[in-house]
DSSP file (Angstrom, degrees, kcal/mol; ACC not computed):
  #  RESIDUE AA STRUCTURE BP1 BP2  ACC     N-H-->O    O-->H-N    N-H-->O    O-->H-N    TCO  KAPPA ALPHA  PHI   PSI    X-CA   Y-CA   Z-CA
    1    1 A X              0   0    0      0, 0.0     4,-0.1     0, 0.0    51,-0.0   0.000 360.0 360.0 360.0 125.0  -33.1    6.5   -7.0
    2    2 A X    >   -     0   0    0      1,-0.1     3,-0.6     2,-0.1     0, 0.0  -0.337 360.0-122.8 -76.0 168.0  -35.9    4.1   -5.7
    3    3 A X  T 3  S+     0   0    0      1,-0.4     2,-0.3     3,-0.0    -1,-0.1   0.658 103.4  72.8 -92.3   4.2  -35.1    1.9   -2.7
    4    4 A X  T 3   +     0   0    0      2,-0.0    -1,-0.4    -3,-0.0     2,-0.4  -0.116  65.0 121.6 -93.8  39.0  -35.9   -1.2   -4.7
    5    5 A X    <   +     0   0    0     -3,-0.6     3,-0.1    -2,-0.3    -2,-0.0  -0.854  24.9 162.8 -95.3 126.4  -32.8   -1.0   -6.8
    6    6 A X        +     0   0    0      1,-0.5    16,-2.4    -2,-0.4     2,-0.2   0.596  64.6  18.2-139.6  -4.9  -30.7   -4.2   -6.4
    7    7 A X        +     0   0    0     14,-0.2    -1,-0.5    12,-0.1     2,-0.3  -0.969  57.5 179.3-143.5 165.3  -28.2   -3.9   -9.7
    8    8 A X        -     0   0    0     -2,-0.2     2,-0.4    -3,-0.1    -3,-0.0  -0.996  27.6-116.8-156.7 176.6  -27.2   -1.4  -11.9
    9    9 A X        -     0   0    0     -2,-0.3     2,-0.3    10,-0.1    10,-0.2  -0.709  26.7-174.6-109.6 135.8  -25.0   -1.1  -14.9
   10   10 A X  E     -A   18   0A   0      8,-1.7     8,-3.8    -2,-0.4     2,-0.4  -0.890  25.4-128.3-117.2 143.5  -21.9    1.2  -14.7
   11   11 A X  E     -A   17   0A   0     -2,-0.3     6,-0.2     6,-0.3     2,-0.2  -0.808  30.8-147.3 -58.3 120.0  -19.3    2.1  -18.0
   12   12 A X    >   -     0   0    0      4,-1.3     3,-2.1    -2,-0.4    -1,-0.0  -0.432  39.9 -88.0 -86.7-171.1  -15.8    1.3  -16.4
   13   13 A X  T 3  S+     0   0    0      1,-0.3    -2,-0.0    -2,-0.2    -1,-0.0   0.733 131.2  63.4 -80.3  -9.5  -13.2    3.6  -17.8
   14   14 A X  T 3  S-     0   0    0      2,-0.0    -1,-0.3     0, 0.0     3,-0.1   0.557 118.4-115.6 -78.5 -16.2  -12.5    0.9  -21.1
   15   15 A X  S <  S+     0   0    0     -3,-2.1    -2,-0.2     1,-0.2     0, 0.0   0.564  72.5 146.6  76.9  17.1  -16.1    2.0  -21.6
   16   16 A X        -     0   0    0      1,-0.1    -4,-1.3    -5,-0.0     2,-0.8  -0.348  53.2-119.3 -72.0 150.5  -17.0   -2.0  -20.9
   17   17 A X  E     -A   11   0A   0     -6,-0.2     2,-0.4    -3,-0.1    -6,-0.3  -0.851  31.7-154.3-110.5 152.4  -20.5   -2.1  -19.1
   18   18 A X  E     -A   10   0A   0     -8,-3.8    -8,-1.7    -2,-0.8   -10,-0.1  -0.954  14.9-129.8-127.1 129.4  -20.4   -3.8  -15.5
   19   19 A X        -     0   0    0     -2,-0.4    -9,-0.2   -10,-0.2    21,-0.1   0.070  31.4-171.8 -55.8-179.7  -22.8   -5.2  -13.7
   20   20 A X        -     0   0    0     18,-0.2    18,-0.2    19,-0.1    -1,-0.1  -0.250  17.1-136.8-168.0  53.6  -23.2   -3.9   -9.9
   21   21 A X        -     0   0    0     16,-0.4     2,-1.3   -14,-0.2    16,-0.8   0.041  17.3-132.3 -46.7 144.4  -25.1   -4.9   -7.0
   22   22 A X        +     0   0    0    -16,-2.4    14,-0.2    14,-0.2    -1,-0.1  -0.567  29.1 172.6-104.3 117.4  -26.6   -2.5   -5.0
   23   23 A X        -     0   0    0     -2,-1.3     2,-0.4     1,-0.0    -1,-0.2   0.899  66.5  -8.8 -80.1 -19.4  -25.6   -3.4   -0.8
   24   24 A X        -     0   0    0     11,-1.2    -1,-0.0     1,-0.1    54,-0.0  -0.862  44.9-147.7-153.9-165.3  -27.2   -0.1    0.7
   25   25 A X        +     0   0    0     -2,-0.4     9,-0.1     9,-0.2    -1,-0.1   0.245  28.5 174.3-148.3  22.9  -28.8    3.2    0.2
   26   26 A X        -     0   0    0      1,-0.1     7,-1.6     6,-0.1     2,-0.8  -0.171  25.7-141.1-105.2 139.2  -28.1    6.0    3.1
   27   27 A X  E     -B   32   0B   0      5,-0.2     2,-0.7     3,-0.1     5,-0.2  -0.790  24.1-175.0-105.0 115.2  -29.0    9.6    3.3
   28   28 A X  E >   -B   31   0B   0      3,-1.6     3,-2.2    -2,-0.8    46,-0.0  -0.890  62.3 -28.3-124.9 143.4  -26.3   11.3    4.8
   29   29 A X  T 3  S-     0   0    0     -2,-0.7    -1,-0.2     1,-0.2     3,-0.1   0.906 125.1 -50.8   7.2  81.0  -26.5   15.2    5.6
   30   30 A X  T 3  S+     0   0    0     -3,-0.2     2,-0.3     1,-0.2    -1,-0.2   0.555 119.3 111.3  36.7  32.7  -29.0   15.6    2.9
   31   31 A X  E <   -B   28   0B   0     -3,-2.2    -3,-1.6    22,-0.0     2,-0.3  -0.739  64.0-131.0-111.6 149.4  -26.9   13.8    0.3
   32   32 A X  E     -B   27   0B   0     -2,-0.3    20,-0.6    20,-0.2    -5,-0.2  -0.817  27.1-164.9-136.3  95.4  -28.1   10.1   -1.2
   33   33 A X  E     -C   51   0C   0     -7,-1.6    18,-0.2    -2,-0.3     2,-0.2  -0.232  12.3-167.8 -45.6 142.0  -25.4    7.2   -1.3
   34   34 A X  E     -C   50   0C   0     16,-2.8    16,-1.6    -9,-0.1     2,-0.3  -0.916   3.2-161.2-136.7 143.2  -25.2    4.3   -2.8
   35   35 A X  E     +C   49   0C   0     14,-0.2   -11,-1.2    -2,-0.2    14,-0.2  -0.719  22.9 161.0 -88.9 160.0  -22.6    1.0   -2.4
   36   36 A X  E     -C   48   0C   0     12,-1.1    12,-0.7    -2,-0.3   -14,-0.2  -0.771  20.4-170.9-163.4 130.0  -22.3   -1.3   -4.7
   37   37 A X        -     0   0    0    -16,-0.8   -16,-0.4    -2,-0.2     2,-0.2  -0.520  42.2 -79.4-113.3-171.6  -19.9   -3.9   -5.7
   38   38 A X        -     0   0    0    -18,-0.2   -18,-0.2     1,-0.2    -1,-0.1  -0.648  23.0-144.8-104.9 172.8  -19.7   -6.0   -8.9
   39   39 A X  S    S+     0   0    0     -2,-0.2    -1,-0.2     1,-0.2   -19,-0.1   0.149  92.2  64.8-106.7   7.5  -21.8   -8.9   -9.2
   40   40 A X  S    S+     0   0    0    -21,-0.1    -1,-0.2     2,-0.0    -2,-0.1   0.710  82.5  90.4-110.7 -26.2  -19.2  -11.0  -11.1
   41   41 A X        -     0   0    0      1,-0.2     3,-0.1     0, 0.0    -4,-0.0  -0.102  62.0-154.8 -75.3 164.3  -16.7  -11.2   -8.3
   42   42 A X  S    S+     0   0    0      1,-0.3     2,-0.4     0, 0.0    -1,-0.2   0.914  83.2  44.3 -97.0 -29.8  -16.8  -14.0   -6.0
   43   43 A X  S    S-     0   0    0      2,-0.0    -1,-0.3     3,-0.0     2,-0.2  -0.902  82.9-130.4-108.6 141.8  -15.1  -12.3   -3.0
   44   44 A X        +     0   0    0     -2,-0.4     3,-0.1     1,-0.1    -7,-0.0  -0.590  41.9 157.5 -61.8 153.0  -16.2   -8.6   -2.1
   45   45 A X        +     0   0    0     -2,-0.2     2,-0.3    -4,-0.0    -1,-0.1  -0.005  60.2  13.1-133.5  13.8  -13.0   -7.0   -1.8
   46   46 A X        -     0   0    0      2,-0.0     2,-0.2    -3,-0.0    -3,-0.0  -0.778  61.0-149.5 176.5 114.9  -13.8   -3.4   -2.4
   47   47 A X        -     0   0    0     -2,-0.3     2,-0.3   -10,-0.1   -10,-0.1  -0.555  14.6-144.3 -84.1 168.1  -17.3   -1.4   -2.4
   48   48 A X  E     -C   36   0C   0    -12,-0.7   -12,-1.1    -2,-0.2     2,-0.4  -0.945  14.4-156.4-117.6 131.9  -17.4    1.8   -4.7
   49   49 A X  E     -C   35   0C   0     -2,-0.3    16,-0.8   -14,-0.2     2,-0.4  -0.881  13.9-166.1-106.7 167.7  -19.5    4.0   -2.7
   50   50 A X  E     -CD  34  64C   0    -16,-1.6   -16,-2.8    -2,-0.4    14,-0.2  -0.984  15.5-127.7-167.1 128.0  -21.1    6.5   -5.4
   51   51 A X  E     -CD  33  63C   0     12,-2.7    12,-3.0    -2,-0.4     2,-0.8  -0.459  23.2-124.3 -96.9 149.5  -23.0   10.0   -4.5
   52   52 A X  E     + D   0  62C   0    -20,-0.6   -20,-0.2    10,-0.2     2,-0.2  -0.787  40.2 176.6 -93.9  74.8  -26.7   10.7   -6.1
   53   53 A X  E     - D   0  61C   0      8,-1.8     8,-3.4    -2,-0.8     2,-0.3  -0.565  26.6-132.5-107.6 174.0  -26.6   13.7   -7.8
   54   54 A X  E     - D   0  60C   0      6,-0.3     2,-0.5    -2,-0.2     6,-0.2  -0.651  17.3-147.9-102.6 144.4  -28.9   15.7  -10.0
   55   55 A X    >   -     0   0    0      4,-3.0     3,-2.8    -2,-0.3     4,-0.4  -0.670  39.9 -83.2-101.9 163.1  -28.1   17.2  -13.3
   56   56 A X  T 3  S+     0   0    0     -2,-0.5     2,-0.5     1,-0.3    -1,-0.1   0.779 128.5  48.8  18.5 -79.2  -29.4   20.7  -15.2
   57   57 A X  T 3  S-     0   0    0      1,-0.2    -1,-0.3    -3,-0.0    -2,-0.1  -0.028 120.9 -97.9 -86.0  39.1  -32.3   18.7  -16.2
   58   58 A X  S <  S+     0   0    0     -3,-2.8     2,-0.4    -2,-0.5    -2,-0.2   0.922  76.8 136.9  77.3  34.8  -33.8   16.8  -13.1
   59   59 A X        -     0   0    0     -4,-0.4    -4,-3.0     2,-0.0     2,-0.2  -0.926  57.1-114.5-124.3 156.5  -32.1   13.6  -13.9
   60   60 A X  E     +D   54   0C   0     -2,-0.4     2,-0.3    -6,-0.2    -6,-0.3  -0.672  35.1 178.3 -67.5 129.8  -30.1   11.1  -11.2
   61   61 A X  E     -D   53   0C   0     -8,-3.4    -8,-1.8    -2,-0.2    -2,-0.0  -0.947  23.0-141.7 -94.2 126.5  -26.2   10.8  -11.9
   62   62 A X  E     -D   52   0C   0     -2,-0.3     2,-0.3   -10,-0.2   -10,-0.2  -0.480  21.9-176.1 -75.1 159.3  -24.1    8.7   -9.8
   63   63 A X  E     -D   51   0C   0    -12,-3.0   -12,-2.7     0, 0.0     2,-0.1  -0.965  26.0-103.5-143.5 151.6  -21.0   10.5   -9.4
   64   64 A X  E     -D   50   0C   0     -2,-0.3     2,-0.6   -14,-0.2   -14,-0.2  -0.500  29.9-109.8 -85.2 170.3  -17.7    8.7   -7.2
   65   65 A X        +     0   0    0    -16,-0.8    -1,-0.1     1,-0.2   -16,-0.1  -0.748  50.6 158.9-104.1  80.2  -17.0    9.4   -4.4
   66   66 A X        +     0   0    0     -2,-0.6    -1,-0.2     4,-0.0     2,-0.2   0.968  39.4  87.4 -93.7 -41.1  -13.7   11.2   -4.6
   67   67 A X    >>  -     0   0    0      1,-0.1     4,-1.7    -3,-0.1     3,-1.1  -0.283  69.7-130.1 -44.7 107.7  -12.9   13.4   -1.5
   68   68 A X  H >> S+     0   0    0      1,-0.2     4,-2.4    -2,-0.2     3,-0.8   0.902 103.0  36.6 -22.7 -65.9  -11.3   12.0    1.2
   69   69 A X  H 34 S+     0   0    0      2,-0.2    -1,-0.2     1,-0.2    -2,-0.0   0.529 109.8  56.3 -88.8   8.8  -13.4   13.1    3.6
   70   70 A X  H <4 S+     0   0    0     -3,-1.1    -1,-0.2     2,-0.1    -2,-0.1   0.579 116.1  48.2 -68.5 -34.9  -16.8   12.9    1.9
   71   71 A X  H XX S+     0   0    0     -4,-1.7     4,-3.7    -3,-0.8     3,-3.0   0.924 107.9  46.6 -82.6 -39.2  -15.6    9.5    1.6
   72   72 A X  H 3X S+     0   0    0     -4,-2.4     4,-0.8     1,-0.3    -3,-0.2   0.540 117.6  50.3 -71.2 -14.4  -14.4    8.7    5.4
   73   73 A X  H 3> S+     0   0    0     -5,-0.2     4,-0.6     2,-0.2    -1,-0.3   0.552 112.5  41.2-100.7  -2.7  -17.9   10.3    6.3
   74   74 A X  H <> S+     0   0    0     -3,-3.0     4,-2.3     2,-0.2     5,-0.5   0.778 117.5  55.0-113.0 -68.7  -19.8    7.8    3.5
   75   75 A X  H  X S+     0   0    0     -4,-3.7     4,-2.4     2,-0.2     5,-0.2   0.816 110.9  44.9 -31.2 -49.8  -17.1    4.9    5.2
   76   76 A X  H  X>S+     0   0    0     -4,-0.8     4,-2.4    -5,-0.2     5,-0.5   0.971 113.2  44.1 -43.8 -86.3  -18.4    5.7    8.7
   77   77 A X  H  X5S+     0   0    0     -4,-0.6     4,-2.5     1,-0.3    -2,-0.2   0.684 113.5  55.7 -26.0 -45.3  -21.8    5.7    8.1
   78   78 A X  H  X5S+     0   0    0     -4,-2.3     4,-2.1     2,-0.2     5,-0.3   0.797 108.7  43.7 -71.6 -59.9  -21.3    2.6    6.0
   79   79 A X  H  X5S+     0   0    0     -4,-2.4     4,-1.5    -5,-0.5    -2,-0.2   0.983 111.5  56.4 -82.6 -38.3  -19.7    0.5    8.6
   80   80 A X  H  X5S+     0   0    0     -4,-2.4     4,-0.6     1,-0.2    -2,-0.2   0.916 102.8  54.0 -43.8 -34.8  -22.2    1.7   11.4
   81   81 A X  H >X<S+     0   0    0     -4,-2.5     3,-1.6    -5,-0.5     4,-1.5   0.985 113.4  44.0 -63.6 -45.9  -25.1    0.6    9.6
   82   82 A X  H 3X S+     0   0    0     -4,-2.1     4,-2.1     1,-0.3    -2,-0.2   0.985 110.8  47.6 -77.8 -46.3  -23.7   -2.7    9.2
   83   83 A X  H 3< S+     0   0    0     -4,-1.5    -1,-0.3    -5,-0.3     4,-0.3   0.483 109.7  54.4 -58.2  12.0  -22.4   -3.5   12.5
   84   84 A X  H XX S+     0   0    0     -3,-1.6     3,-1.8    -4,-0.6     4,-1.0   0.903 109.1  54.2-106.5 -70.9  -25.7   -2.3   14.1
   85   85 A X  H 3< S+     0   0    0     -4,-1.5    -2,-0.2     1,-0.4    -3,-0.2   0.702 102.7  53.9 -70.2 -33.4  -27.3   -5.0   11.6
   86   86 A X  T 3< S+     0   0    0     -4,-2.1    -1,-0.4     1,-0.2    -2,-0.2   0.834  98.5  59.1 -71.3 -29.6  -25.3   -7.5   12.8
   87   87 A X  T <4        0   0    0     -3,-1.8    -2,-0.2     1,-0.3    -1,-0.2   0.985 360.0 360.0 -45.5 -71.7  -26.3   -6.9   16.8
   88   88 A X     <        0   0    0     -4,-1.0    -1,-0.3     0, 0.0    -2,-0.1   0.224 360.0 360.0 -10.9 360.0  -29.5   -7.6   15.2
C-alpha cells in the first residue's frame, strides 16, 4: 500500500461502502498495518487496525485484525508511535 494513502473505502458487513481515514502505516515483524477510522464520525471512538495481506495473484487485501494477540501487538505498537509523537 503506498504511504500516501489518506482514505479508503471499506464494504461494512450490510455491504454499504464506508469512507475511512487512514491515521498510520507500521511495519511490524515483517507484516504491514494500517489504522483507520471512519471519516463520518465526529469523535474517534474506536480505530479498526487492519493487516496488509497479499492474495494468489499479487494483489493487496486488507484483512482485520482478529487475533488477540496480533492485535495487542498492532495496539502496542500503535500507542508507542503516538505517545513518542507527542514528546515531539
Amino acid at each position: 500500500m503506498e504511504n500516501d494513502v489518506t482514505t479508503i473505502i471499506l464494504n461494512d458487513e450490510d455491504g454499504k461502502e464506508v469512507e475511512f481515514d487512514v491515521v498510520t502505516k507500521m511495519d511490524i515483524e515483517d507484516k504491514e498495518y494500517i489504522i483507520v477510522v471512519p471519516k463520518d464520525k465526529e469523535e474517534i471512538d474506536e480505530a479498526i487496525a487492519l493487516r496488509i495481506d497479499v492474495d494468489e495473484e499479487g494483489n493487496e487485501v486488507l484483512t482485520t485484525v482478529e487475533d488477540e494477540d496480533e492485535f495487542a501487538m498492532v495496539e502496542e505498537a500503535y500507542e508507542t508511535l503516538f505517545s513518542e509523537d507527542q514528546l515531539n
